[in-house]
C-alpha positions as CSV (number, residue, x, y, z in Angstrom):
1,X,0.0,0.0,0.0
2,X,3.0,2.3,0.8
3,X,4.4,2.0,-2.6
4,X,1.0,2.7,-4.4
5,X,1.2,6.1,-2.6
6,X,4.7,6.9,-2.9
7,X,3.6,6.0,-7.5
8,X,0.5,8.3,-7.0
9,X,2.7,11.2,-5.1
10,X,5.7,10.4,-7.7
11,X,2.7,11.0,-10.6
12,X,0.9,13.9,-9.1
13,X,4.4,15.7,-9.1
14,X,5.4,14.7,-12.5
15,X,2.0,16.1,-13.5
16,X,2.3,19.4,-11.6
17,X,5.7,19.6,-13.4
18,X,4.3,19.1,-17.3
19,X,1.6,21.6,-16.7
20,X,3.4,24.8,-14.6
21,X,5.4,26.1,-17.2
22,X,2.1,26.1,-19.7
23,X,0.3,28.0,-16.7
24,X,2.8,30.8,-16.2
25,X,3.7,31.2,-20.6
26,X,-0.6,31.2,-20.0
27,X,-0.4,34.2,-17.2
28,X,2.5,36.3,-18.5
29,X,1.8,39.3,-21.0
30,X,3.2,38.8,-24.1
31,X,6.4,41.4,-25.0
32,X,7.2,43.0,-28.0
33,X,10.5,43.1,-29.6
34,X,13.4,44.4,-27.7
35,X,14.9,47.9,-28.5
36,X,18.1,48.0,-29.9
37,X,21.3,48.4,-28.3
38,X,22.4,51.8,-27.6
39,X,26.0,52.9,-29.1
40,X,26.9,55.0,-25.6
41,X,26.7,52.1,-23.3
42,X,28.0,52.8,-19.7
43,X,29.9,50.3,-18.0
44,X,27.8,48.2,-15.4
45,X,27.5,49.3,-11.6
46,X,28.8,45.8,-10.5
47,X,32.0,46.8,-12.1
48,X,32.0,51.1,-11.0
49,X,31.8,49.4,-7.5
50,X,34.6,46.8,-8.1
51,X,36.7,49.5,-9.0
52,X,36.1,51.6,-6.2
53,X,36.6,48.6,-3.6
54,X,40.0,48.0,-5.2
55,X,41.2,51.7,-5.5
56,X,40.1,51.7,-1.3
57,X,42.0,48.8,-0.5
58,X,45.0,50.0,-2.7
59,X,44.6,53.3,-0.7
60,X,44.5,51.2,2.8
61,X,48.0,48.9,1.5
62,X,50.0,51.5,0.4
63,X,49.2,54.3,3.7
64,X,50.3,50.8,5.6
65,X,53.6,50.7,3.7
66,X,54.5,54.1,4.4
67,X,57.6,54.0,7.3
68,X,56.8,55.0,10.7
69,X,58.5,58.4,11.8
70,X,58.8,57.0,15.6
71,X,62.2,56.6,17.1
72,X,61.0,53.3,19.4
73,X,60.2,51.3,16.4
74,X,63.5,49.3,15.6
């Protein structure tokens, strides 16, 4: 009897699997062409912040490699 369940589970799933992706193509508006790609395109923000994470850490390695002016340092 445990089996028969664990099939009709196995085949309600496999059922809910075939059908979803015909309910939500069903649901969603329909789009229109895409516009074209613009010739002035800015780099992305992921990269702009990238860059501004490596110049701080740069910043932060090279004010620790400036020499110490203290005379008990040896």
């Amino acid at each position: 009897m445990d089996h028969t369940r664990n099939l009709f589970i196995l085949f309600f799933l496999a059922i809910c699997c075939l059908v979803a992706p015909d309910i939500a193509l069903a649901t969603m508006p329909s789009v229109g062409t895409p516009p074209a790609p613009a010739n002035n395109i800015s780099p992305p923000a992921p990269f702009i912040g990238l860059l501004i994470t490596f110049v701080c850490i740069a910043i932060v390695i090279l004010v620790n490699l400036i020499p110490s002016g203290r005379k008990d340092v040896k």
